[in-house]
PADO-152683 format. One record per residue: residue in three letters; x, z, y of N, C-alpha, C, O in turn. Coordinates in pm, whole numbers, padded with zeros to 5 digits, always signed. Layout:
<atoms>
alaXZYXZYXZYXZY...
</atoms>
This chain:
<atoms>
unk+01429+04263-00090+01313+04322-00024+01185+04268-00087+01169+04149-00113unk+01098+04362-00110+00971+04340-00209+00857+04317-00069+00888+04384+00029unk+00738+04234-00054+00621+04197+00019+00516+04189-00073+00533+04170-00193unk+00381+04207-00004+00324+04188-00066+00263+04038-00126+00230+03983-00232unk+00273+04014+00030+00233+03864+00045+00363+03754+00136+00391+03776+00254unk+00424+03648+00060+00472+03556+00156+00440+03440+00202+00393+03369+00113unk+00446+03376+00332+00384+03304+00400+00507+03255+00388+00608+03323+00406unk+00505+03086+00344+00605+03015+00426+00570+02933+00490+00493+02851+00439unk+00613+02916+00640+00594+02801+00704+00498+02906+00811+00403+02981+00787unk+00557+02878+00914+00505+02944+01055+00425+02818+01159+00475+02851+01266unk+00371+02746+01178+00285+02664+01187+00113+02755+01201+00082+02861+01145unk+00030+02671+01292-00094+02794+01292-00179+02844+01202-00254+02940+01222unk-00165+02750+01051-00203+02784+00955-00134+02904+00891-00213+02991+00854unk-00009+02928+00870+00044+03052+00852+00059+03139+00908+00071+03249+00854unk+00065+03118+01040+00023+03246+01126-00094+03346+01082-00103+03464+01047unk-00179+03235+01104-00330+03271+01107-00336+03350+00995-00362+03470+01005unk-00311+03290+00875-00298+03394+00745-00280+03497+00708-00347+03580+00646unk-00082+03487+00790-00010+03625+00808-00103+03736+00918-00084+03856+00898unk-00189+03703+01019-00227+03833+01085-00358+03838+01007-00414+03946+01021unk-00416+03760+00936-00542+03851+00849-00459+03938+00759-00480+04057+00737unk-00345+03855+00701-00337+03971+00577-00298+04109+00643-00339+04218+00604unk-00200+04082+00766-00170+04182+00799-00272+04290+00858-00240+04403+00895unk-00384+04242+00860-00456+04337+00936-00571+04350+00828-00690+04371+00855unk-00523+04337+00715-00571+04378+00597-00484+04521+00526-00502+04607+00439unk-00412+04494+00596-00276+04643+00582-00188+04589+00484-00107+04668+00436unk-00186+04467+00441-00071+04430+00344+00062+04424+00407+00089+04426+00527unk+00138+04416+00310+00310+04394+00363+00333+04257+00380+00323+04208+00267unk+00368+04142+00488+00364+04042+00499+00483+03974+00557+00531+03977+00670unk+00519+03909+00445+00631+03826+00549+00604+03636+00570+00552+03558+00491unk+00659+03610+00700+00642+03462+00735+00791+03458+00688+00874+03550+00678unk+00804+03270+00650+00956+03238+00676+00910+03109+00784+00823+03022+00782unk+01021+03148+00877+00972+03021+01030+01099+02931+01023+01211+02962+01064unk+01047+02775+00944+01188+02715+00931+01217+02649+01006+01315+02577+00991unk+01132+02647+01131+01199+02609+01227+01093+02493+01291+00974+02488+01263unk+01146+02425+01361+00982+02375+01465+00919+02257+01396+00992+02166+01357unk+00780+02251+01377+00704+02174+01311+00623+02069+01423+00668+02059+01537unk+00536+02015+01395+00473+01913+01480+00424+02004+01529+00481+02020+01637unk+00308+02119+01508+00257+02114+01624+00342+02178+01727+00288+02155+01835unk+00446+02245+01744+00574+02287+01814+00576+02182+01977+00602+02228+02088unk+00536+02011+01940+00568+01932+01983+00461+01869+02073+00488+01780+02153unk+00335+01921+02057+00251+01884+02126+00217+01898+02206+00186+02015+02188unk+00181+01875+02319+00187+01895+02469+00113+01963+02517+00150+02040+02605unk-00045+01958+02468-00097+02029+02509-00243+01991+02336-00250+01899+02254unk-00342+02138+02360-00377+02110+02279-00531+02136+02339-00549+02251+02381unk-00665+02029+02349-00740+02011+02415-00860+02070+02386-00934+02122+02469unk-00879+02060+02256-00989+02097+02166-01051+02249+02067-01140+02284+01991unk-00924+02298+02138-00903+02487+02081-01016+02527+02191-01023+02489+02308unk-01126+02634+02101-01232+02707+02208-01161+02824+02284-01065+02882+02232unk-01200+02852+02387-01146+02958+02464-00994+02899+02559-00939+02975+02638unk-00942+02754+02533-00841+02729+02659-00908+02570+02688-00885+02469+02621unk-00985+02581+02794-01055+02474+02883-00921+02365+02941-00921+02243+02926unk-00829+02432+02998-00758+02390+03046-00585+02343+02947-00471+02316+02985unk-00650+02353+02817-00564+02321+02716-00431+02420+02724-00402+02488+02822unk-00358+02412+02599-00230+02539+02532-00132+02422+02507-00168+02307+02484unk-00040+02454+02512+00114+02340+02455+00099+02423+02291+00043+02524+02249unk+00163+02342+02249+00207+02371+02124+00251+02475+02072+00218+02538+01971unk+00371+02497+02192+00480+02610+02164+00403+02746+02236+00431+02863+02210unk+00320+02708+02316+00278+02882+02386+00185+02913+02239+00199+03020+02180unk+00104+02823+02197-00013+02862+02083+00105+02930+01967+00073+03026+01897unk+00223+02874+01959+00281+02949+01824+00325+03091+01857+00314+03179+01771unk+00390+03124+02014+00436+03188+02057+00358+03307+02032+00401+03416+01994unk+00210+03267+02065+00131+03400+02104+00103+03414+01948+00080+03534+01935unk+00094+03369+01852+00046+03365+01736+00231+03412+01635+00240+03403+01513unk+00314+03444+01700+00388+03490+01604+00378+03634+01663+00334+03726+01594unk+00421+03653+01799+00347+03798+01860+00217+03888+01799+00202+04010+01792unk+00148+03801+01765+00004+03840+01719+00008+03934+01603-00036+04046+01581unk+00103+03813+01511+00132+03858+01353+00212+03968+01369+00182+04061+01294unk+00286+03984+01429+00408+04099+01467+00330+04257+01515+00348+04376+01489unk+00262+04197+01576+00170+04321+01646+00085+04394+01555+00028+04497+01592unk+00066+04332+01393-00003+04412+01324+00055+04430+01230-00018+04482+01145unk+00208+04405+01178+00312+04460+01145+00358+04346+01020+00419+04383+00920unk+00307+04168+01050+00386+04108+00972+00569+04060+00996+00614+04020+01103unk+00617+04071+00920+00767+04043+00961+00786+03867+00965+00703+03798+00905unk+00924+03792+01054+00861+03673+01094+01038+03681+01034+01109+03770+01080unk+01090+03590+00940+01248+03570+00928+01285+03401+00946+01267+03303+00873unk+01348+03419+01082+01369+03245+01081+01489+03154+01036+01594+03112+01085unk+01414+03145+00903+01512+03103+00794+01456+02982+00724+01333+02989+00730unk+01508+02837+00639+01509+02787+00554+01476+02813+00411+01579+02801+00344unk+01388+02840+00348+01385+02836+00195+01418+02752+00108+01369+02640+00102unk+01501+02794+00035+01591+02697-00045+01544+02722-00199+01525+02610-00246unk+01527+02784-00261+01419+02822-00392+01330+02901-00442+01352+03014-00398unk+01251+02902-00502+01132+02958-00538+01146+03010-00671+01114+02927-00756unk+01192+03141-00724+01165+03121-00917+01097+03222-00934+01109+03324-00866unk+00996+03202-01050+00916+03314-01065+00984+03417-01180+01043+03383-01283unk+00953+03571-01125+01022+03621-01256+00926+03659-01366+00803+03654-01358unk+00996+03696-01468+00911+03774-01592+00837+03850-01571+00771+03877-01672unk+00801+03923-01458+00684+04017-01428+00582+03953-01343+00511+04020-01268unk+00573+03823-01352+00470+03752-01259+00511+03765-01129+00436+03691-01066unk+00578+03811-01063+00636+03785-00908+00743+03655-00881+00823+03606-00961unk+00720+03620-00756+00827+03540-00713+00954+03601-00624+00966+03705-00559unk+01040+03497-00647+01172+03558-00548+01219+03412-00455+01242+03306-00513unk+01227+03425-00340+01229+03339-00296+01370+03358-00208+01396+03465-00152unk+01457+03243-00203+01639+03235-00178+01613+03180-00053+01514+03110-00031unk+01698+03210+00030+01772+03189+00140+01882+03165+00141+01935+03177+00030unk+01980+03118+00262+02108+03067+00264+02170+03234+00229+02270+03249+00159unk+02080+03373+00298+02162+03482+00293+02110+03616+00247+02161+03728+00261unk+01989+03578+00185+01923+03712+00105+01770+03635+00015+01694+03540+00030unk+01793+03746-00076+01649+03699-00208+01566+03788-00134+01592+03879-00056unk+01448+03733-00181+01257+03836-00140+01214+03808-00223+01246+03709-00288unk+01090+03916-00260+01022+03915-00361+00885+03939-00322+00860+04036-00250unk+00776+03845-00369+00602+03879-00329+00560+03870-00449+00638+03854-00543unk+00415+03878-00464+00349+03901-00598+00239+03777-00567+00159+03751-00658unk+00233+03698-00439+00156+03618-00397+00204+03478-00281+00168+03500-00166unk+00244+03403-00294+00256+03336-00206+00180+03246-00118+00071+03223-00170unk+00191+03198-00030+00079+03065+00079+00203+02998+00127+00304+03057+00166unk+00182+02850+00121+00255+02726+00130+00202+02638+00253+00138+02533+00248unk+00252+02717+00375+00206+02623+00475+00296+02556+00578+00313+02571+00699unk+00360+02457+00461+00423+02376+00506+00460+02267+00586+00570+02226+00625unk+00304+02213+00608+00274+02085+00685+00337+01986+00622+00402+02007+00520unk+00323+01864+00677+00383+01727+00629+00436+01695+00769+00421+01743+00881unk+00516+01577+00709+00589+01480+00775+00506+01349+00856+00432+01273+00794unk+00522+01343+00949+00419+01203+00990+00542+01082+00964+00654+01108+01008unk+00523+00964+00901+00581+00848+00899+00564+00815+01006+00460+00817+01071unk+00675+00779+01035+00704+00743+01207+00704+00604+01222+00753+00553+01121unk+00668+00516+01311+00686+00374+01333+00833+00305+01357+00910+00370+01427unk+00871+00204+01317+01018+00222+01343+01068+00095+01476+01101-00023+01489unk+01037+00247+01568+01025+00174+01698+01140+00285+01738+01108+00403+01733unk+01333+00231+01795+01408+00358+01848+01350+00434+01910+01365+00550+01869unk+01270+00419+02017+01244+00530+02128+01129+00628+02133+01093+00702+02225unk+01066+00606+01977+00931+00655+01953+00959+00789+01961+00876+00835+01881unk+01018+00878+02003+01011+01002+01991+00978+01030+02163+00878+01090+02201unk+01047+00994+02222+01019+01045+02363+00854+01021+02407+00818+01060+02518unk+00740+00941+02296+00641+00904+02362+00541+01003+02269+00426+01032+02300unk+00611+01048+02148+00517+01111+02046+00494+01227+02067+00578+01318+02068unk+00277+01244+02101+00222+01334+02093+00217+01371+02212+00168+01478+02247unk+00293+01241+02327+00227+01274+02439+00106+01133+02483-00013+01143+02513unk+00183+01022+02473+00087+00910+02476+00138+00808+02332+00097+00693+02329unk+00170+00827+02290+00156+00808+02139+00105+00904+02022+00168+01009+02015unk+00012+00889+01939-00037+01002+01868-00088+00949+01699-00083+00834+01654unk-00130+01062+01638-00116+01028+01495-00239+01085+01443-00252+01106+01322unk-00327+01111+01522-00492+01151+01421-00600+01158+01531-00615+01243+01619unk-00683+01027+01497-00783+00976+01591-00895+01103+01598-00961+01111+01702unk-00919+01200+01494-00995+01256+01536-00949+01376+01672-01021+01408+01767unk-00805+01425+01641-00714+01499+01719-00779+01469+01860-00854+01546+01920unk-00732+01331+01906-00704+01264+02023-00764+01136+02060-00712+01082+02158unk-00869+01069+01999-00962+00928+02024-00995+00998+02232-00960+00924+02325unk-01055+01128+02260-01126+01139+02380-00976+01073+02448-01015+00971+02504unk-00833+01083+02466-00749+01064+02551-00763+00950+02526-00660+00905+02576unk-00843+00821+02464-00812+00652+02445-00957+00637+02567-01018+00531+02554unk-00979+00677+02613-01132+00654+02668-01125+00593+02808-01133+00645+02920unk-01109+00470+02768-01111+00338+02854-00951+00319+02906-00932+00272+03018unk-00853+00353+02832-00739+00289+02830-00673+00186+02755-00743+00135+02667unk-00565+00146+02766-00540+00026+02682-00489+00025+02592-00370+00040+02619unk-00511+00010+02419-00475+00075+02356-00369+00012+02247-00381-00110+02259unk-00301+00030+02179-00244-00027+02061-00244+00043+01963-00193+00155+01961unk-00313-00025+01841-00279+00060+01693-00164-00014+01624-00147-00134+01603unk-00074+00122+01589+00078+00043+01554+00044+00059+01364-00025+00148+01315unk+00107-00042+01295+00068-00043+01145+00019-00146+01089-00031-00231+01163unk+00019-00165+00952-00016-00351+00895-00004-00301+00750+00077-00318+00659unk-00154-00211+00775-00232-00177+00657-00409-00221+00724-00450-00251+00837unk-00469-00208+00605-00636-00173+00644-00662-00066+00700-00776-00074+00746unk-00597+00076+00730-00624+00153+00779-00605+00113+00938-00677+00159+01027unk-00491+00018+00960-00498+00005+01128-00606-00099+01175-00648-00099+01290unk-00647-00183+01084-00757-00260+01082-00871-00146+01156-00882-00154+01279unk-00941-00059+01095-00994+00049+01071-01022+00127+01178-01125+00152+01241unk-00875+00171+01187-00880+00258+01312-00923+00180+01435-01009+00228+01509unk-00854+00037+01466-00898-00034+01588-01060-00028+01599-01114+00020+01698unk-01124-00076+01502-01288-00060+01541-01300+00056+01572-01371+00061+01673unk-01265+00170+01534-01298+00329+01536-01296+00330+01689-01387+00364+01764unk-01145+00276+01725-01148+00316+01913-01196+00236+01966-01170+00244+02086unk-01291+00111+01929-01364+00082+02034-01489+00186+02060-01581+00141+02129unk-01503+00328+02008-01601+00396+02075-01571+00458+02167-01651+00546+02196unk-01428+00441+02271-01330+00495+02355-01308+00423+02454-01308+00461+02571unk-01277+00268+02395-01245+00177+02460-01262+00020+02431-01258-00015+02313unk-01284-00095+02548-01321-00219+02451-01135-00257+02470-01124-00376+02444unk-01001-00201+02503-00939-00272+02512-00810-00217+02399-00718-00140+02427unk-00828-00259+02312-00779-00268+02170-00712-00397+02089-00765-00502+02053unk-00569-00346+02072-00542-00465+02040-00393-00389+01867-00347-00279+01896unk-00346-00443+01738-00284-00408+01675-00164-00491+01690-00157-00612+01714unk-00068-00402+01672+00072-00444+01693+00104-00377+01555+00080-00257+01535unk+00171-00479+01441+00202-00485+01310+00397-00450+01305+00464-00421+01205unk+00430-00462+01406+00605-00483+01387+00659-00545+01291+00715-00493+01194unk+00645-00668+01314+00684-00748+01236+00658-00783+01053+00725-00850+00973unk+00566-00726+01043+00499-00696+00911+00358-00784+00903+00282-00775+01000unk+00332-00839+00828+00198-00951+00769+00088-00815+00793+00125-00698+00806unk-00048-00861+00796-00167-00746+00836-00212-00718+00715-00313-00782+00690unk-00182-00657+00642-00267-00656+00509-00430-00681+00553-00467-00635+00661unk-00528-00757+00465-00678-00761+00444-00684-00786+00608-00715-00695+00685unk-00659-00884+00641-00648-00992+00788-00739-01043+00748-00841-01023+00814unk-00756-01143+00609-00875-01208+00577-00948-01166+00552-01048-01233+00581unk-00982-01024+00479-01099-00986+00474-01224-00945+00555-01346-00952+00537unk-01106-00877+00691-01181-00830+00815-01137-00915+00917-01129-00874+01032unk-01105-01048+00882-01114-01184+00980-01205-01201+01065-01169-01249+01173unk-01356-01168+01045-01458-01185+01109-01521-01055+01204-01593-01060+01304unk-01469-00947+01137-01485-00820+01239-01379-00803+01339-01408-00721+01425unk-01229-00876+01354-01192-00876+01454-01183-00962+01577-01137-00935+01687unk-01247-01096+01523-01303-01188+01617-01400-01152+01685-01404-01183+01804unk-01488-01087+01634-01608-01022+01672-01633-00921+01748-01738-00899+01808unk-01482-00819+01746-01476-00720+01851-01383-00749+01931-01348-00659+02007unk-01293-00917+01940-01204-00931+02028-01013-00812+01982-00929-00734+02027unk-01049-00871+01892-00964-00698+01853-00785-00827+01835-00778-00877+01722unk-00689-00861+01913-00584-00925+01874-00469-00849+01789-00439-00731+01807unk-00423-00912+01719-00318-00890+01578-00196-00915+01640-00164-01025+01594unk-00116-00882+01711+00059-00896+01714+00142-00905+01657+00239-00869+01724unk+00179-00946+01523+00266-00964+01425+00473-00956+01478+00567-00925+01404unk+00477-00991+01607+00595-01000+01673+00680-00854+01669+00647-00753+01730unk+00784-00868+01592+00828-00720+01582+00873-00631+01705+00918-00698+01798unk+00870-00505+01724+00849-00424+01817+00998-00423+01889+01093-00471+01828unk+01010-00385+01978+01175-00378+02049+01178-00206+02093+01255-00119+02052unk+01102-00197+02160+01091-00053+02251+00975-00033+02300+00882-00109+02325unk+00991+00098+02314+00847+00132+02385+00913+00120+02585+01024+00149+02631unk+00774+00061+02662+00873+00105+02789+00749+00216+02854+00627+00210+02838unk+00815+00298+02918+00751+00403+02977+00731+00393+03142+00769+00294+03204unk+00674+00495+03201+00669+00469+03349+00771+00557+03428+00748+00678+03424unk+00851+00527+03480+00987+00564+03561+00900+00713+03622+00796+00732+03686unk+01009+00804+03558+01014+00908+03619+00841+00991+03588+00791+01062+03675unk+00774+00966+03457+00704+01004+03388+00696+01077+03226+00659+01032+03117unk+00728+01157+03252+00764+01196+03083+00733+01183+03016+00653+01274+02995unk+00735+01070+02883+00639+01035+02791+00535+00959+02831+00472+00917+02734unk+00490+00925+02941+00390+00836+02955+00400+00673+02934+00500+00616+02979unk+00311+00606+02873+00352+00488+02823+00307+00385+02891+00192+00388+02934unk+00399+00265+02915+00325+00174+03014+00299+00022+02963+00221-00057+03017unk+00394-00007+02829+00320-00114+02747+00516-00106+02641+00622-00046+02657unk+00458-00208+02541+00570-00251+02456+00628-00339+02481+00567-00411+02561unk+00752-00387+02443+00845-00443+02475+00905-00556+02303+00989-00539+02215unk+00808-00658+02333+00861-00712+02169+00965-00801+02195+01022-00817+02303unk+00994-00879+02056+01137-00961+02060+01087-01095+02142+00977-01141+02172unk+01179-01122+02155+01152-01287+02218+01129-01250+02432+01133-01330+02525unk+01108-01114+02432+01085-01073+02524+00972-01074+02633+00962-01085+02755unk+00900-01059+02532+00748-01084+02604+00705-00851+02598+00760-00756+02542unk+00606-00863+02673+00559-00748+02739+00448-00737+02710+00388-00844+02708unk+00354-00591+02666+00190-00596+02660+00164-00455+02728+00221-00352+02691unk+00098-00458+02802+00075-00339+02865-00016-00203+02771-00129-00212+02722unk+00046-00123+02772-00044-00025+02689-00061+00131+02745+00045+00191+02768unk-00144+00177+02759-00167+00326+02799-00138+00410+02703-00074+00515+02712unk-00193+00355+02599-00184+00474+02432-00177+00427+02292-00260+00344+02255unk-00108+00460+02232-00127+00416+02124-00107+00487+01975-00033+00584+01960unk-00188+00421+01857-00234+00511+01765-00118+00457+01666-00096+00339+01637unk-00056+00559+01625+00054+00540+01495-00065+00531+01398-00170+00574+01447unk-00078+00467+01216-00161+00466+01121-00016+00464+01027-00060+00442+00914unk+00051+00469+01021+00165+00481+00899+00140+00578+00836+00197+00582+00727unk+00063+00680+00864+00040+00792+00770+00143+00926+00767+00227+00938+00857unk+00132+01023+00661+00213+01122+00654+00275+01148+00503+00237+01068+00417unk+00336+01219+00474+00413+01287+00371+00365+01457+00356+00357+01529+00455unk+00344+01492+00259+00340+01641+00247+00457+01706+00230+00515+01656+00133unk+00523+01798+00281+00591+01914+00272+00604+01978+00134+00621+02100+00139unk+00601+01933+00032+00550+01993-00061+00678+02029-00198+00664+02081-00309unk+00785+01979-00137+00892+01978-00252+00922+02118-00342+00934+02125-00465unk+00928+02227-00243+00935+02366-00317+00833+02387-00411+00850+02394-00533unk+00674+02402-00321+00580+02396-00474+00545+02292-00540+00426+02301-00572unk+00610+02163-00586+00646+02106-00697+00705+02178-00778+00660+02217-00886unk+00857+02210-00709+00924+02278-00841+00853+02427-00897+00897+02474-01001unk+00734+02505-00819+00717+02561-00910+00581+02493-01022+00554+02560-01122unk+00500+02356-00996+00424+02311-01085+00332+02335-01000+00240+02410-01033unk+00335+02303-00929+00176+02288-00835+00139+02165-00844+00205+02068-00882unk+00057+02170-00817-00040+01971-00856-00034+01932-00692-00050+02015-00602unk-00015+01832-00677+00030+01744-00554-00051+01604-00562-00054+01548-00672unk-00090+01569-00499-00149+01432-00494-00052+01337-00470+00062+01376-00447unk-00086+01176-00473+00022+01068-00423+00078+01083-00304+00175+01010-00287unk+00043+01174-00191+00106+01121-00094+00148+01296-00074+00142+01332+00044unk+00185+01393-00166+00247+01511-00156+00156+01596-00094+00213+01687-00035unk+00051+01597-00089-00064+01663-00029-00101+01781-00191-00136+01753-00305unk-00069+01912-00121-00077+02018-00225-00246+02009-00273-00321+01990-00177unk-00302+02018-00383-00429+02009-00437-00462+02162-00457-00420+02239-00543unk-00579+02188-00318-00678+02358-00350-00782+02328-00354-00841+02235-00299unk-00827+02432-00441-01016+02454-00420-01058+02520-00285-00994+02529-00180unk-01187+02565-00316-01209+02575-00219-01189+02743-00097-01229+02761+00018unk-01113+02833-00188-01075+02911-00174-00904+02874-00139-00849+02968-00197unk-00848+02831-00107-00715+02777-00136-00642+02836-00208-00541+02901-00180unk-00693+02815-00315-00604+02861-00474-00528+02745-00507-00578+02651-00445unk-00462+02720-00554-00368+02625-00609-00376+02613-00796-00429+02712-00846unk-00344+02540-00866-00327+02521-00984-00257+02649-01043-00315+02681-01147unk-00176+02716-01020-00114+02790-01025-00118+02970-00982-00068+03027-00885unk-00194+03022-01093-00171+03168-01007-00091+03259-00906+00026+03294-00899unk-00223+03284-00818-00138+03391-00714-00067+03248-00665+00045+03289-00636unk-00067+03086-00637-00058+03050-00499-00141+02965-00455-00224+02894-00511unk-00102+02981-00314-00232+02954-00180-00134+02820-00159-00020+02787-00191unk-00216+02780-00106-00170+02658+00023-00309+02651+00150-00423+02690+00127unk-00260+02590+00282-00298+02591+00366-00274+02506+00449-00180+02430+00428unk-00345+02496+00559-00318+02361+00725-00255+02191+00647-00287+02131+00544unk-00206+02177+00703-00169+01978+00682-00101+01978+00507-00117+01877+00438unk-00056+02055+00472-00007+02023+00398-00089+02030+00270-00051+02003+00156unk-00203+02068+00308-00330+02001+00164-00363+01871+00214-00313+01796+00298unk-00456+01866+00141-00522+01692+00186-00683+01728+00215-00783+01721+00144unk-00662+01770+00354-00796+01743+00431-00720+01717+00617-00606+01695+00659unk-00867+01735+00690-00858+01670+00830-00684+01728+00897-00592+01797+00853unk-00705+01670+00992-00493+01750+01069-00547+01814+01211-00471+01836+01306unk-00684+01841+01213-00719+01928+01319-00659+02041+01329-00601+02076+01227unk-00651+02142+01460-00570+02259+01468-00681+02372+01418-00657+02479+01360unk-00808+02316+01458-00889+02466+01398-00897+02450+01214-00877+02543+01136unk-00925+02336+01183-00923+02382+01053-00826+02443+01006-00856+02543+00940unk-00669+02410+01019-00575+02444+00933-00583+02634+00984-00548+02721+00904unk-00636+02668+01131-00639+02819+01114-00774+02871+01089-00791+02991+01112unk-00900+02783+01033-00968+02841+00942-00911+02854+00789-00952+02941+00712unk-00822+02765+00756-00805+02776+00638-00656+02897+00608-00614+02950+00505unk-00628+02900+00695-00511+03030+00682-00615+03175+00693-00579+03272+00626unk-00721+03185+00764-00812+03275+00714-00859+03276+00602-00895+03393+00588unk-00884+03222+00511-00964+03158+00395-00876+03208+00271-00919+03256+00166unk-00729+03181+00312-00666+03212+00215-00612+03343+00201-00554+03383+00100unk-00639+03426+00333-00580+03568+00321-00740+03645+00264-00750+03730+00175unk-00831+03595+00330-00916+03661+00222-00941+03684+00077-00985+03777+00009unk-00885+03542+00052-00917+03533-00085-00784+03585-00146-00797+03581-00268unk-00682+03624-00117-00583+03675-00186-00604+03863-00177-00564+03952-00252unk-00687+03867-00046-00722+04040-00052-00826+04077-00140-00825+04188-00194unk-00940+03972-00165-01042+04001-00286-00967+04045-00401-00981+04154-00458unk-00854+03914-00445-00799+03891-00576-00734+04042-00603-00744+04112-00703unk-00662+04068-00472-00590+04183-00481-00712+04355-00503-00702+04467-00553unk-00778+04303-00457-00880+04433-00477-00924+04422-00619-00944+04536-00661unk-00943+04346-00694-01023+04324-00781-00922+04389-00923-00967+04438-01027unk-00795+04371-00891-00711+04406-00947-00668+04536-00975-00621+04585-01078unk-00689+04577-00881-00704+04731-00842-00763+04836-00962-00875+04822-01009unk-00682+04930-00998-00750+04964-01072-00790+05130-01031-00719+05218-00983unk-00904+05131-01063-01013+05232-01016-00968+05391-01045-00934+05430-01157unk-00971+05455-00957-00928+05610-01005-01042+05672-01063-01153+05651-01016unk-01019+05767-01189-01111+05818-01195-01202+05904-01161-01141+06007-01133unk-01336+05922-01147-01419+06004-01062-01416+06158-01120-01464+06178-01232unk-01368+06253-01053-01303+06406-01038-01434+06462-01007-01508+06406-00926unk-01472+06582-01074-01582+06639-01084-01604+06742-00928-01500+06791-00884unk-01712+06766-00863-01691+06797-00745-01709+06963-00751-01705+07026-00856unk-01725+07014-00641-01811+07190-00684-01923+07129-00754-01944+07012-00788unk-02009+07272-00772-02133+07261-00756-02196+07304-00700-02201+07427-00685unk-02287+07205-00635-02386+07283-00482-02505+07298-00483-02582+07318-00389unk-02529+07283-00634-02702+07284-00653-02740+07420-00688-02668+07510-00730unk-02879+07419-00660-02929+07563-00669-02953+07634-00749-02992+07748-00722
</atoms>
């Protein structure tokens, strides 16, 4: 089956994409490989027009409906290769059928490095979270922990004292990197270093995900309301490697400012470039990129020629 345009990765950046192009009248297909972070988020606070915040899963819900409604096709499948053929198109494999576009968008998202705490999943993205700009308003005068033993958790702790003065880093068992350097800025904001490796998170009985402090070895207790993962992320990015896309160190696909890629005819979009992990940017930038693939496509276009009319002059 031939498209015009393929979207992989159903996430709100590809959504968003798939219903411009589609309502650009192109032929569009998503591939939805299945549930991504934001899938997982509880609610989402900072989208204009829901005061009372969206879960994760209703925002994708209404946004694969959306795409559908202006006639993009949604196949919830795995992509397993990418090869381009001799006529400049791609074909892209599945476990159970080939497709073919003349354009692709890579909105894959990344991976968040997870803390390696067992129970960290039942707390993530409801009171555990992974991008201060996302979520700093939910630290606002609670008790906080930044988990990590880099300079970035250094970092982040001053950041949330504009939230809160009660901030403290828990390293899991890991030395603080640049402890000495910012020795004097954490004395100074009261900011304590925990080096004691992590055991569990403990939660509040009969609260879902809500967090009520950590649980380190030796068996000591710290009470915590919230806390900021800084381990960072991974990009999604293994397929467009293999077709030669430029990737940064940490797999973050490299676009201009059109989200063109190194590579003709492909896009990338949302987390899986290297800018902010907000939800509106990644669906400004799935707009961004269906435009700029409908210019490219117009431009291409080649012009009919102008047919002589009656004549109506006098």
């Amino acid at each position: 089956m031939r498209f015009d345009i393929i979207v992989i990765g159903s996430g709100a950046a590809g959504l968003s994409s798939a219903i411009q192009l589609a309502r650009y009248n192109h032929s569009v297909l998503v591939f939805d490989g299945g549930e991504g972070r934001t899938s997982w988020v509880p609610k989402y606070h900072n989208l204009l027009g829901y005061p009372q915040g969206i879960t994760g899963k209703e925002l994708l819900r209404l946004g694969r409906e959306q795409a559908q409604m202006y006639g993009a096709e949604i196949v919830k499948s795995l992509v397993g290769r990418i090869e381009k053929t001799d006529e400049g198109d791609f074909t892209v494999t599945t476990s159970s059928a080939d497709y073919r576009s003349r354009y692709l968008v890579f909105a894959t998202g990344l991976t968040d490095i997870q803390p390696e705490i067992p129970n960290r999943y039942e707390f993530a993205g409801r009171s555990v979270y992974y991008c201060l700009d996302c979520n700093g308003f939910e630290f606002i005068g609670q008790k906080a922990a930044v988990l990590g033993h880099t300079k970035r958790a250094i970092l982040s702790a001053v950041a949330l004292l504009d939230y809160t003065h009660h901030v403290f880093i828990a390293t899991n068992g890991q030395p603080l990197e640049g402890r000495a350097e910012y020795d004097e800025l954490l004395k100074e904001y009261r900011i304590e270093v925990i080096e004691t490796p992590v055991e569990r998170f403990q939660g509040v009985a009969g609260v879902k995900g809500k967090l009520k402090a950590l649980s380190f070895q030796g068996g000591s207790l710290r009470e915590v309301d919230k806390a900021l993962s800084t381990y960072g992320v991974k990009g999604n990015s293994k397929l467009a490697e293999e077709l030669s896309v430029a990737v940064n160190e940490r797999g973050h696909i490299i676009v201009n400012d059109f989200m063109e890629t190194n590579i003709p005819h492909i896009y990338a979009v949302g987390d899986v470039i290297n800018t902010t992990q907000m939800l509106v940017f990644a669906i400004c930038e799935g707009v961004k990129a269906a435009m700029s693939i409908h210019r490219a496509m117009e431009s291409k276009r080649q012009r009919l020629p102008v047919q002589d009319g009656p004549d109506v002059s006098d």
